[in-house]
N, C-alpha and C positions, 0 to 999 in steps of 0.2 A: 504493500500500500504506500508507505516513504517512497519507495522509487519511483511508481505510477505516482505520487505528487508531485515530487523533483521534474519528473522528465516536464509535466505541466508547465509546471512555474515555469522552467526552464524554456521552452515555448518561443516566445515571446523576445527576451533579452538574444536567443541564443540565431534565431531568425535575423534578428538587426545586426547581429556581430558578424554572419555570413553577410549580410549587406554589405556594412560597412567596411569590413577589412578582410574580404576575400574566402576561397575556400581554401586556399593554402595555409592561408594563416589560422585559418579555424582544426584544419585538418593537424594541423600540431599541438595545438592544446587538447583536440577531442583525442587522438592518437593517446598523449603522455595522461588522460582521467580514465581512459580504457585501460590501458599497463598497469596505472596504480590501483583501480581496481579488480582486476585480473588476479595481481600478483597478491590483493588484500584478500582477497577470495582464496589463492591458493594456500594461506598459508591460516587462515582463520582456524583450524584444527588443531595449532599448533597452540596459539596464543588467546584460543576459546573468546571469552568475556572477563577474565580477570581486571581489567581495567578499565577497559571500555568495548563492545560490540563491533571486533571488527570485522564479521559478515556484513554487518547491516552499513556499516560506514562504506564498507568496500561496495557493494552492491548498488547503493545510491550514487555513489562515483560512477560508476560502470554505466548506472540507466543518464547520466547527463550527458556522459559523454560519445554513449550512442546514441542520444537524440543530435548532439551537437554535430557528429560524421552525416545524419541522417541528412538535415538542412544543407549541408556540404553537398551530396550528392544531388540537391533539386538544380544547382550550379552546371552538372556535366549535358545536361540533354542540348542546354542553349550552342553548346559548341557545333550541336548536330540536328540540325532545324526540320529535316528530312527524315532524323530518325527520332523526333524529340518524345513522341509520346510514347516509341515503345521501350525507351529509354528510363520513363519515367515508371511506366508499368514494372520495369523490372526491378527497378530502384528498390519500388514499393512494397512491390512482393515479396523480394528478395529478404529485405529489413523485417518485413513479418516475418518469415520464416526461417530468421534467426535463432528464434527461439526453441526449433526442435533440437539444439543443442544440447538443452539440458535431457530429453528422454534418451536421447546417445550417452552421453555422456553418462548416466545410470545405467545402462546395458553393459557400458565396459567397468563402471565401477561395480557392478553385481558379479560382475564375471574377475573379480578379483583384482582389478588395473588400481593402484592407492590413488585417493584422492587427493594430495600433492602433486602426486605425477600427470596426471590430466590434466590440472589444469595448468601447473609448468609448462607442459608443450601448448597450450591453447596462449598461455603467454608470447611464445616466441612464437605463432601465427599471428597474432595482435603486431609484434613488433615490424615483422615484415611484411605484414600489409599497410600498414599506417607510411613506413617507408620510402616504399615504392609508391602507395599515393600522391606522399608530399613532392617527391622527384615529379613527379607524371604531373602533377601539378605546376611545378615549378619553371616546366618545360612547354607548358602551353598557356604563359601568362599572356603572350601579346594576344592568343587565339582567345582568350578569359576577355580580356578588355574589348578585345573587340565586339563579342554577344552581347555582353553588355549594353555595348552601346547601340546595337539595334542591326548590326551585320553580324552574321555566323560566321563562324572559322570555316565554313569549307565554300566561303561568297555568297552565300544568299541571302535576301534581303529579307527582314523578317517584319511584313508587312502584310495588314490585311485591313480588305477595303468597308469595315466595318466600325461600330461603336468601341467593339473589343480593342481596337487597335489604336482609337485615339485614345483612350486611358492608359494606355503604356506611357506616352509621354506627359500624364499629370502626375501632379506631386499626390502621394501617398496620402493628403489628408482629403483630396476630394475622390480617389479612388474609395475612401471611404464610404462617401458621403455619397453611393453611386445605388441602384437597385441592382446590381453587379456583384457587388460586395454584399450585400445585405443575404441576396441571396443563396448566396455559398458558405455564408456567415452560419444562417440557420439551417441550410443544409448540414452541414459539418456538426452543430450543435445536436441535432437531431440524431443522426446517421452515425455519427461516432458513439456516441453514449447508448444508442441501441447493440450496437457492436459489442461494446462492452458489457451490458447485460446478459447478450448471452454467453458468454465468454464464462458470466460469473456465475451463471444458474445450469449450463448446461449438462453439469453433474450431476447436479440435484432432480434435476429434471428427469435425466436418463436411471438416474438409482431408482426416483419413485417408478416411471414406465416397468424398470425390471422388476421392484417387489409385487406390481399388478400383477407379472406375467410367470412369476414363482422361480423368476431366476437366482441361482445358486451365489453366493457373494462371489466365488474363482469368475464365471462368469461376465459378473455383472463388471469386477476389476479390469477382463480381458477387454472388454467393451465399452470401456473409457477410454483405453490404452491407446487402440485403435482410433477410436475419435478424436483423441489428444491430437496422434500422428498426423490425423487425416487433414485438420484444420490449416497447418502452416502451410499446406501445399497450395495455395493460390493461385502461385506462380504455374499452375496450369491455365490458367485463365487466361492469360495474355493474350493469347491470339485473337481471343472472345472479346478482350476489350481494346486490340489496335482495333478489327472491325467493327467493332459499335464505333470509336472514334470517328474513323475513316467513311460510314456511313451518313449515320448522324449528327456528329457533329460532340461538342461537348456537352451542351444542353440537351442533347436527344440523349446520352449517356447516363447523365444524371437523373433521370426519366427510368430508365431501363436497371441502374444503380435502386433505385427506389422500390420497384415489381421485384426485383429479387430480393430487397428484404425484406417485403410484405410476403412472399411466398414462403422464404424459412419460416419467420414466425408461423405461417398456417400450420405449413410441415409440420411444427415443432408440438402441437395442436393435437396430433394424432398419435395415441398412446402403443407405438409398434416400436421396437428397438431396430429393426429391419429399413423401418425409413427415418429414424433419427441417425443409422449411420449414413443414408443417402441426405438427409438432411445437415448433415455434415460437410461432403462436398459442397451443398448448394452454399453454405456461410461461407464456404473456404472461399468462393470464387467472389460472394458479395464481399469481402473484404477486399478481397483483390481491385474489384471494381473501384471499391469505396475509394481506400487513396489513394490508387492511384486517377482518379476524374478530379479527385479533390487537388490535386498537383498539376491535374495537366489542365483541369479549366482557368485556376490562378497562374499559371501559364502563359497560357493563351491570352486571356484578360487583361491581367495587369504587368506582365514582361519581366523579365529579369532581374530589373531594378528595388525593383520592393516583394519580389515573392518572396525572400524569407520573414518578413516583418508579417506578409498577407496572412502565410502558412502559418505563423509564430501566434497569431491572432485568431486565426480560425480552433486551433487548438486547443489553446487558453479559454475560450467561451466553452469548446465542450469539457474541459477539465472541469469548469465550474459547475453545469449542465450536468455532468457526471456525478456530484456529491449526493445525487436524490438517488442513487442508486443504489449506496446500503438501506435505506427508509424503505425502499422499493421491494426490496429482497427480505428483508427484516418481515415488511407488513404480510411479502406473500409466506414466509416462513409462520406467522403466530395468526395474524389475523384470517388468514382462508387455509393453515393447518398445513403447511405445505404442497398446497396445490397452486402454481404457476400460471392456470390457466387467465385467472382476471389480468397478469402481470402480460402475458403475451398479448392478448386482445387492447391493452390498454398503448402498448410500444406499436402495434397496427393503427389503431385510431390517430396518433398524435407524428404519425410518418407521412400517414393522407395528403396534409396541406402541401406539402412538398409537393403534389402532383399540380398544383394549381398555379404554385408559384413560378415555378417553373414554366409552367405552361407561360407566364403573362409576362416571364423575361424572354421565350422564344417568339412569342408575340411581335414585341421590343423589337427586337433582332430580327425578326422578318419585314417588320416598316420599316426601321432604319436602312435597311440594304435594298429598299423596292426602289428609292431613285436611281441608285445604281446602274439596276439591272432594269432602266426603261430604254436604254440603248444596247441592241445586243453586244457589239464588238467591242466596247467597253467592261461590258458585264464578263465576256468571255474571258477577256484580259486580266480582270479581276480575279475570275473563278482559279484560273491559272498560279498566280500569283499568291492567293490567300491562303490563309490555315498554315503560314510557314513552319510554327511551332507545331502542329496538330498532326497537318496531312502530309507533309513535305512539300513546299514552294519547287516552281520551275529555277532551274537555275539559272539564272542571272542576276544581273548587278542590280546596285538600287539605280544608276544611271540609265542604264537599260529598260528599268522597268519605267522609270518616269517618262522619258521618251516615246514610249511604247503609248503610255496613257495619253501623252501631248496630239502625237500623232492619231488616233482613236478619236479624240472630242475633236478635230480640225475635221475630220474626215473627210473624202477620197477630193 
């Protein structure tokens, strides 16, 4: 629970530090809070609690400064404007399903491997990939400055002929202040802290499903175990969600993000062990959806410039949005005797609005771009051109493309 707060808090400050002073530079404090937590962890057996708790000290290190790498990596997709959203997909995925580390890790400490020694060598994989980051970083500062500023490292111009695009070059307090932000504000409010809900009951849920069904406790343990695994793998989704992108668009995602988490919870619904492990995949994959749309629409939106601060802030509202979730858990443990069911119908009810809102920012986004497209060869030009972060732009310059457009309104 300290960690999952830390990483919160953390949010916010650690988004603006990725602003402000780069990923290189973040990527070596987050590198040296991972090693020191790492190495607090390995040795926590040795030196217990006699003086002070140093699992829980090391552990809270550990969850800052993998949030800290995390915001680091929303930095690499911009170098790759063509390949930015499946970039982010994997970012995302990948980060969640970090955490199958720990049932690994239990399989070779049960099989006799000491717990020093594990996590000694997960130490020295900590050292040599934070390494090799900071190098790999270091070596593509000019191609970093340059996304930044609104050209990709490999020339394309990262430009689209929409609202999305003139909020990249406003200052971060009126990107606030936008139905844009508001949007994905209470998207992410909503859509995270359901996340975590189930996250927090899905055991309890599946224990009570098997005592219904007179399963054995061997069992019922194999059958978490499984679920446990099943969850981190996300990263199967990806292909699922570059085509929703490349489809739809990111707003049509956040749509389609939304029908799969109203579907688990149904799922979740139906007292069969059978389909709460199929119900398993189906969260595995809405997670995957989740942040990764939540990354690639602040993306696409608000650019490079202020997406750590955007991400650091979307966060931060569900951390807070998330503290109703022991009261939530609490009330369905005593007050309905450990039945779940009002708790799941109640995180359906209050996801719905999302369909609407959504709907009246695609709306937005479909007026704003009809003047555009009242000239075809202009429009087509556009079409070309746009989604550089999302779908992958044509390659060419921004001279090029401006030329392009001059020529097009002169016409023949």
């Amino acid at each position: 629970t300290l960690a999952t707060t830390a990483v919160s808090l953390a949010a916010l400050p650690g988004g603006a530090f990725v602003d402000k002073c780069g990923p290189m530079v973040v990527s070596f404090v987050s590198g040296s809070l991972v090693t020191l937590g790492l190495v607090g962890i390995s040795l926590c057996k040795v030196y217990g609690t006699t003086h002070f708790d140093v699992f829980l000290v090391s552990f809270v290190t550990l969850a800052i400064g993998g949030s800290l790498t995390m915001f680091c990596g929303y930095a690499l997709p911009f170098l790759f404007p063509s390949k930015c959203t499946l970039l982010i997909e994997l970012t995302s995925c990948l980060f969640d399903a970090s955490c199958i580390i720990f049932p690994v890790f239990k399989m070779f400490y049960d099989s006799g491997v000491k717990f020093t020694v594990l996590w000694a060598f997960y130490v020295g994989v900590a050292v040599v990939s934070y390494v090799a980051l900071i190098i790999s970083w270091s070596l593509n500062r000019e191609e970093l400055a340059r996304s930044r500023s609104g050209n990709s490292a490999d020339g394309e111009e990262n430009s689209e002929g929409s609202e999305s695009s003139a909020l990249q070059d406003q200052p971060i307090s009126k990107q606030f202040r936008t139905f844009n932000f508001v949007t994905i504000l209470l998207f992410s409010s909503i859509q995270v802290v359901r996340s975590n809900i189930y996250l927090g009951v899905v055991d309890l849920v599946n224990a009570h499903i098997g005592e219904l069904a007179g399963m054995t406790s061997a069992s019922l343990s194999t059958m978490t175990t499984v679920v446990g695994l099943i969850i981190p793998q996300g990263w199967i989704a990806v292909p699922l969600i570059e085509l929703s992108i490349h489809r739809l668009g990111v707003c049509g995602t956040l749509q389609v993000t939304s029908a799969i988490g109203v579907l688990y919870n149904v799922l979740q619904l139906v007292p069969s062990m059978a389909v709460q492990v199929i119900n398993a995949v189906l969260f595995a994959s809405f997670r995957a959806f989740l942040f990764s749309i939540i990354t690639a629409y602040n993306a696409e939106t608000f650019g490079p410039k202020t997406l750590g601060r955007i991400m650091g802030v979307c966060f931060l509202a569900a951390a807070i949005v998330n503290l109703s979730q022991t009261y939530l858990v609490q009330m369905s443990l005593t007050t309905f005797n450990g039945n779940f069911t009002p708790l799941n119908i109640f995180t359906i009810l209050v996801s719905l609005p999302m369909f609407v809102i959504v709907g009246v920012l695609q709306l937005k986004e479909r007026k704003n771009r009809a003047p555009q497209q009242q000239d075809p060869a202009i429009a087509d030009i556009r079409r070309r051109i746009s989604r550089a972060y999302s779908h992958g732009a044509a390659p060419c310059t921004e001279a090029q493309i401006k030329e392009a457009l001059r020529a097009a309104e002169k016409g023949p």
